[in-house]
N, C-alpha and C positions, 0 to 999 in steps of 0.2 A: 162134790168134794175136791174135784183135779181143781175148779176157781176158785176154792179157796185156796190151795196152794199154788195160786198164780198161775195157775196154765193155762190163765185166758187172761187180754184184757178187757173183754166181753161177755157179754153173756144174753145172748137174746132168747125170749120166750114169747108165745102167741099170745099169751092172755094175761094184763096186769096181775091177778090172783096169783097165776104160776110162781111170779118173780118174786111177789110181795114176800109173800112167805120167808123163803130164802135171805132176803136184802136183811129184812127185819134180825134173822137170827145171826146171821153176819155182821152187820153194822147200820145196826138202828141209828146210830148219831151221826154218821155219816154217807148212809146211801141215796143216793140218785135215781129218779125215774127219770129217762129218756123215750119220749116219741120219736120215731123214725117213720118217713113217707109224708112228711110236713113241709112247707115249701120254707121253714124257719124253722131256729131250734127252737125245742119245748122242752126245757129240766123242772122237775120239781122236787120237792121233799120226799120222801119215801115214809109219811106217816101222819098222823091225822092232823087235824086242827087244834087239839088240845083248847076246845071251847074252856073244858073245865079250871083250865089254870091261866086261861090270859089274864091280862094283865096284873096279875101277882110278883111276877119275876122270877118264877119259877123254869120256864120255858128254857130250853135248848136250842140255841139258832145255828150250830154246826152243821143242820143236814139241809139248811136254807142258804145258810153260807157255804156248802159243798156245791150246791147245785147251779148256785150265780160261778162259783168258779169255774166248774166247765162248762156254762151255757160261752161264756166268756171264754175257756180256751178252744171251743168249735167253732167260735165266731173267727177268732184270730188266723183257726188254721186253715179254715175255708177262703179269707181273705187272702193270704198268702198263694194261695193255690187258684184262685182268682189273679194276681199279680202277675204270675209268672207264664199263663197261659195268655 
């Protein structure tokens, strides 16, 4: 409950399951799964394939397009922080 009222910008868990749950009931349209202990980032969608409904036009690309934005801004801030050292 305190993440949802913002009192993280984080949230880490041991076991994908853990988090799923939560992302899911939070914001299914736009959560992010992040691996950490990767020698690269790795974001993905926070929710299935939806075999069911490709290519119909049905689909939601917000939580694929949430997750290219911040693969894209840890990319930016590592590079920075790369720069300066």
């Amino acid at each position: 409950m305190r993440a949802r009222r913002d009192a993280f910008d984080i949230v880490v868990v041991q076991y994908h399951d853990q988090g799923q749950i939560l992302i899911k009931l939070m914001g299914f349209d736009t959560g992010v799964n992040v691996t950490v202990g990767l020698p690269f980032f790795r974001t993905s969608v926070d929710h299935g394939t939806a075999f069911d409904i490709a290519g119909t036009g049905q689909a939601d690309y917000a939580s694929m397009q949430a997750a290219i934005v911040l693969a894209r801004t840890l990319a930016s801030v590592e590079k920075r922080a790369e720069e300066r050292s």
